[in-house]
C-alpha positions in Angstrom: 38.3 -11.6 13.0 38.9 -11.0 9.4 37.4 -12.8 6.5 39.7 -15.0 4.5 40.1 -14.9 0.6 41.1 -18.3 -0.5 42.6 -18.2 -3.8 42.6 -21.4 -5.9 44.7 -21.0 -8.8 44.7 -23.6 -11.9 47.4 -23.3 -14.5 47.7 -20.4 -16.6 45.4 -18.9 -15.0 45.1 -15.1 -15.9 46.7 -12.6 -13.6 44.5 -9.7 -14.9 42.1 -11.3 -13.5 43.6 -12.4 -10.1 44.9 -8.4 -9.5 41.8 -7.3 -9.4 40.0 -9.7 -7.5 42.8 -8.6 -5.0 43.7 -5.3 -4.7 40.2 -4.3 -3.6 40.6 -6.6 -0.5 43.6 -4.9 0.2 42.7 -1.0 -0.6 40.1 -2.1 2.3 42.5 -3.1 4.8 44.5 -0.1 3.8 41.5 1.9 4.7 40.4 0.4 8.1 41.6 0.5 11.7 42.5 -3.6 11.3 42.7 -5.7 8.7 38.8 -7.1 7.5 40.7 -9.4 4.6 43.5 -12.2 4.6 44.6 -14.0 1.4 45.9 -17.4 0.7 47.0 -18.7 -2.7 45.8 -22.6 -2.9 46.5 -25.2 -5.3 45.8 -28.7 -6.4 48.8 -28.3 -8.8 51.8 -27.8 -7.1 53.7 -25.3 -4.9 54.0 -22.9 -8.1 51.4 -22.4 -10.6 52.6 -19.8 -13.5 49.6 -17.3 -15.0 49.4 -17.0 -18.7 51.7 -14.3 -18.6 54.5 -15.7 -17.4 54.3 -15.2 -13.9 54.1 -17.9 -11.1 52.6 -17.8 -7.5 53.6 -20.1 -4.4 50.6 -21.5 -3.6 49.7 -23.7 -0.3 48.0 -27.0 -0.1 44.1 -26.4 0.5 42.9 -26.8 3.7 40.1 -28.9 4.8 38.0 -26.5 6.6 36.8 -23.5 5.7 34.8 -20.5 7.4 31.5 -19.7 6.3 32.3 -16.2 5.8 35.1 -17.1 4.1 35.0 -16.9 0.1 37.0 -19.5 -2.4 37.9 -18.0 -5.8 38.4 -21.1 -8.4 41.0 -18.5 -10.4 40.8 -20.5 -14.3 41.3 -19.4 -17.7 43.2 -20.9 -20.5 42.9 -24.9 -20.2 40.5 -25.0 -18.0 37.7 -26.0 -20.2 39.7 -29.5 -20.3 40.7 -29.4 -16.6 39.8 -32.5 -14.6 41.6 -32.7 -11.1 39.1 -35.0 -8.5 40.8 -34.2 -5.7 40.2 -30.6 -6.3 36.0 -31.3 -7.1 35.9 -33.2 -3.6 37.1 -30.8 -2.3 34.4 -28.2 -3.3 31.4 -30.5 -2.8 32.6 -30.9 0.7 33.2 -26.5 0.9 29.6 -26.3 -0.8 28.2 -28.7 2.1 29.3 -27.2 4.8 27.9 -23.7 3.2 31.1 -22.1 2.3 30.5 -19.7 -0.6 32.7 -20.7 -3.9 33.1 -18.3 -6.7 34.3 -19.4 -10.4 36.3 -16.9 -11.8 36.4 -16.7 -15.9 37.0 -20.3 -16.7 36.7 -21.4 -13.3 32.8 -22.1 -14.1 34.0 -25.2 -16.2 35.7 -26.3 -13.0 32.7 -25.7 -10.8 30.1 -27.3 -13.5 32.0 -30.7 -13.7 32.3 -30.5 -9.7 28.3 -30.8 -9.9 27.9 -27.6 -8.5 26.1 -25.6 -10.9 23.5 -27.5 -12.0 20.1 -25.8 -12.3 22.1 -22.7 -10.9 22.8 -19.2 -12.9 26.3 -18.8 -14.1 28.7 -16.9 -16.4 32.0 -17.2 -17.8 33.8 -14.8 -20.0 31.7 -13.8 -22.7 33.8 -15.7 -25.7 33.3 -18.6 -24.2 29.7 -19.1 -23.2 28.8 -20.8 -26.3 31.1 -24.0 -25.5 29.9 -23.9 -21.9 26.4 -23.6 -22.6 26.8 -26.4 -25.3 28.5 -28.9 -22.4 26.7 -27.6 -19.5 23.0 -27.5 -20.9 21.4 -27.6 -17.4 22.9 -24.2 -16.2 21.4 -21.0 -16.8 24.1 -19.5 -18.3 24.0 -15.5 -18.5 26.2 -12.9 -20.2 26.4 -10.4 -17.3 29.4 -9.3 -15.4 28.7 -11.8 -12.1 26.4 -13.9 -10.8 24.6 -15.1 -7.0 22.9 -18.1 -6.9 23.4 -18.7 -3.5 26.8 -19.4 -1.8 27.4 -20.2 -5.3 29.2 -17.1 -7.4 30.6 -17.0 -10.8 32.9 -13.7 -12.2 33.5 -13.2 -15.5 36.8 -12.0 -15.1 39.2 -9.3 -16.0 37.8 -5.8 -14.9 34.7 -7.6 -13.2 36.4 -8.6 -10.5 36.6 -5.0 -9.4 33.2 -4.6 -9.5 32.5 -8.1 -8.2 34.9 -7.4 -5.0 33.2 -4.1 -4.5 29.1 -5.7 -4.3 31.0 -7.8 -1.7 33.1 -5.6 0.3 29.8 -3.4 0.1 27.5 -6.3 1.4 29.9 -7.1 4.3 31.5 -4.2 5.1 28.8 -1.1 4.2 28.6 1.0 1.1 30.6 3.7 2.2 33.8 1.7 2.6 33.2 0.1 -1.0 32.6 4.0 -2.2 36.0 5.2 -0.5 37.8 1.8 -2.3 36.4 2.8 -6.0 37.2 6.0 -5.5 41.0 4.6 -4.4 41.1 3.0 -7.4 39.4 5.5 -9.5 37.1 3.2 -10.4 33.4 4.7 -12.0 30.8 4.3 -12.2 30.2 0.7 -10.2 29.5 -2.0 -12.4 26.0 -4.1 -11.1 26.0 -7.8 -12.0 23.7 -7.6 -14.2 25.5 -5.3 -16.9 26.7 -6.7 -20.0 30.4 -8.1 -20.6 30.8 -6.0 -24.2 29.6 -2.9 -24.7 31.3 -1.7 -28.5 32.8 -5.1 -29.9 35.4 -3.7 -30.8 33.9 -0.3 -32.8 35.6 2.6 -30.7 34.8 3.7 -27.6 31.5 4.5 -27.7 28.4 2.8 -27.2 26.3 1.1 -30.9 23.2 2.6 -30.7 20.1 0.9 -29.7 19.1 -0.4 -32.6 21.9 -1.8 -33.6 22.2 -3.8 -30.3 19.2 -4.8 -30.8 20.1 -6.4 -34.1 23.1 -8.1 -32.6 21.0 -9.6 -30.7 18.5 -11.3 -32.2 21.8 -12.2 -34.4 23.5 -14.2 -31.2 20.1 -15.8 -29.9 19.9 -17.6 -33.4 23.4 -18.6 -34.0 22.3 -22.2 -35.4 19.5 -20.9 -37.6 20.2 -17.7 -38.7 17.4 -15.1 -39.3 17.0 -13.3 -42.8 17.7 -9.5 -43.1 14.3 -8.5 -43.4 13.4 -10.4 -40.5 15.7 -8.7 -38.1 14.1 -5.2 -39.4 11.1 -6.3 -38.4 11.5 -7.7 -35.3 13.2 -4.3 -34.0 10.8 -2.4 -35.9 12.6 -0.5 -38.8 12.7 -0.9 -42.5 15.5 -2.8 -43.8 17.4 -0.1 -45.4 17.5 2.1 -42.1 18.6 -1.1 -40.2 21.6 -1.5 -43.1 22.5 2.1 -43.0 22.8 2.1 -39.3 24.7 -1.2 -38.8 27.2 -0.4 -41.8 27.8 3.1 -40.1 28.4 1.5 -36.4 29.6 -1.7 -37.3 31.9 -1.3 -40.1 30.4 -4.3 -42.0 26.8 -5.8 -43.4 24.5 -7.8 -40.6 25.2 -10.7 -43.1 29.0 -10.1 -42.9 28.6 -9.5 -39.2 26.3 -12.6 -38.8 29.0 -15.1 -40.7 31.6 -13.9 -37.9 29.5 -14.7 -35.0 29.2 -18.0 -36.8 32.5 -18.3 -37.3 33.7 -17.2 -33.4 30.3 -19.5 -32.5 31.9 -22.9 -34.1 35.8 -21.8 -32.9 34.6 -22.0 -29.3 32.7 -25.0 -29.5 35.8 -27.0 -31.3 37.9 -26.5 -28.8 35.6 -26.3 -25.3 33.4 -29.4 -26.4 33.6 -32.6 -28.5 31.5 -32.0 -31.4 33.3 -32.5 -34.5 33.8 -30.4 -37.4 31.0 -31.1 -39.2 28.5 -31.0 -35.8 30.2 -27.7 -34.5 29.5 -26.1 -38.5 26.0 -27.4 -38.3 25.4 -26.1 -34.6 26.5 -22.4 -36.1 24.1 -22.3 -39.1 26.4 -23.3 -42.0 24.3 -25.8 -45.0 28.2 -26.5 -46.4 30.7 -28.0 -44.8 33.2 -26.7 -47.8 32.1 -22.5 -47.2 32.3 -23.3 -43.6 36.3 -24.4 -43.7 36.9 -22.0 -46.1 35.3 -19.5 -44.4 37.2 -20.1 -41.2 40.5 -20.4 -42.5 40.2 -17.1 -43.9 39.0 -15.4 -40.6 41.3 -17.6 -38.4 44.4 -18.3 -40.3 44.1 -22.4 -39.5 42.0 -24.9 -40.6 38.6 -26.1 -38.5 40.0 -29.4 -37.5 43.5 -27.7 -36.7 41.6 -25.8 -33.8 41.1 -28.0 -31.4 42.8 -26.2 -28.3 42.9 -22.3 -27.6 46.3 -22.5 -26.2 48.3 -25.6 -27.7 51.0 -27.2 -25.0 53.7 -26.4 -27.4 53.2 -22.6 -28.2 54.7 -20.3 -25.6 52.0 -18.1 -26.0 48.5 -18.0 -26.7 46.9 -16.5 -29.8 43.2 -15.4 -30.7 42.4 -13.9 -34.1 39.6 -13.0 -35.4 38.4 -9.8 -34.4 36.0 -8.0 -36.0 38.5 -5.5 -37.0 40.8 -7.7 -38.8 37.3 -9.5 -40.4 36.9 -6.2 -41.4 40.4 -6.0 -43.3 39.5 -9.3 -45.0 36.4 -7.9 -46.2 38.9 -5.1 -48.3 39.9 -5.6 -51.7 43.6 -6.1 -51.7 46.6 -4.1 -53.9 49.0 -6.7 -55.3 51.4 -5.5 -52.7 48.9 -7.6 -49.9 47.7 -3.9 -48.2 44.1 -2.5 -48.3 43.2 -0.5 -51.3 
């Protein structure tokens, strides 16, 4: 009998995301004697549910029962740090009792945190939101790695990590070789493990920031609120300053204390629109003494005001919008011809 992939899919969800949570399960059928997988596209929203692209999906009413070696996919991204459907948390609770496995896919972990399902469990959600979910959810262990297994309880954090994520369980209940012959379909390599990190450049090239300069972004990210002094950083790695500068401004593009007010910046953007500190309590949880600097600060990066960012995908645009990148921080950063380009 073959397992069935239950896929619940909120509004606007991301069909990235969805393909490659899919096609896996279906390279593996492709490959076998008889079909191992069946899907099903559920919802608590309606027979259609359009992805953030544009596209929609007929989706089924949920069923109550569900096999143990089944696997639910809560399939959530833009919105779904605000979305509140009870019928749809009863539903889970009742899955997570009988020991069905549930996994949260990108924003899905909002979903499955206000169900009461990942309390005192590890978790993930994409990595520019785990700020605002750590900041609502303070009693998950929340971890920046590609997936997570905390019993029947899963998160993915989306996009290409589905790939892997389908590949650790087609592996688990299938055997590695099948997984191998399905990454090697997909020319997939090398195999992700769960535990690998979400970013791997930010945005610098292709290639990898060297160690130490990791290592400074780091101790940057763990002390968002109070941030940590130049020299400070240096030491804690173990170089002098003015290696650590040289380094960074070769990798990064920028100083650590340019760097540092963008993480700020991107910190206190997540948590105004996935929480309900104001502006003044999201500027203060990102390290910034002035209010003023602060809104001035992220108009410039962001293009709006603090207290005009209070959704990442307003009802009335037809398509979402996230600036700030480091590369266009960068271009800010250069001093400007009269004609508005980059000297």
């Amino acid at each position: 009998m073959s397992d069935r992939l239950f896929y619940v899919l909120l509004p606007r969800f991301n069909m990235f995301s969805l393909t490659n949570l899919m096609e896996p399960a279906r390279i593996a059928n492709y490959l076998s004697v008889e079909d191992v997988y069946h899907k099903k596209y559920l919802s608590f929203d309606g027979a259609d549910i359009t992805a953030s692209n544009g596209m929609a999906v007929k989706c089924e009413m949920a069923p109550e029962q569900i096999r143990r070696n089944d696997l639910i996919f809560i399939v959530g991204s833009w919105g779904a740090e605000h979305y509140a459907n009870r019928k749809l948390f009863s539903w889970l609770r009742l899955q997570a009792r009988n020991g069905v496995r549930i996994c949260a896919v990108e924003m899905g972990a909002y979903v499955l945190a206000r169900a009461g399902l990942l309390a005192r469990r590890s978790a993930t959600t994409h990595w520019s939101y785990l700020a605002g979910f750590q900041e609502q959810f303070p009693d998950v262990d929340v971890q920046e790695q590609l997936f997570t297994e905390d019993g029947p309880i899963l998160c993915c954090s989306g996009a290409t990590a589905g790939l892997d994520f389908m590949l650790y369980i087609i592996g688990g209940r299938h055997g590695q070789a099948l997984a191998g012959e399905i990454s090697d379909q997909i020319i997939h390599h090398p195999v992700r493990q769960a535990k690998d990190a979400q970013r791997k450049t930010l945005g610098r090239g292709i290639a990898k920031l060297p160690s130490d300069v990791q290592a400074a972004i780091e101790v940057i990210e763990s002390n968002i609120s109070e941030p940590v002094a130049v020299p400070e950083i240096a030491k804690t790695i173990g170089l002098s300053q003015r290696q650590l500068e040289r380094q960074f401004k070769k990798s990064v593009g920028c100083s650590i204390v340019q760097f540092g007010l963008l993480m700020r910046l991107q910190h206190a953007r997540v948590l105004l629109i996935s929480t309900d500190l104001g502006v003044r309590e999201s500027a203060t949880a990102s390290g910034f003494n002035s209010l003023s600097h602060f809104a001035y600060a992220f108009k410039k990066c962001f293009g709006r005001r603090p207290s005009d960012y209070r959704q990442a995908w307003p009802e009335n645009d037809t398509a979402p919008h996230w600036p700030g990148t480091l590369g266009r921080f960068l271009d800010t950063l250069q001093p400007q011809r009269r004609d508005g380009l980059p000297r």
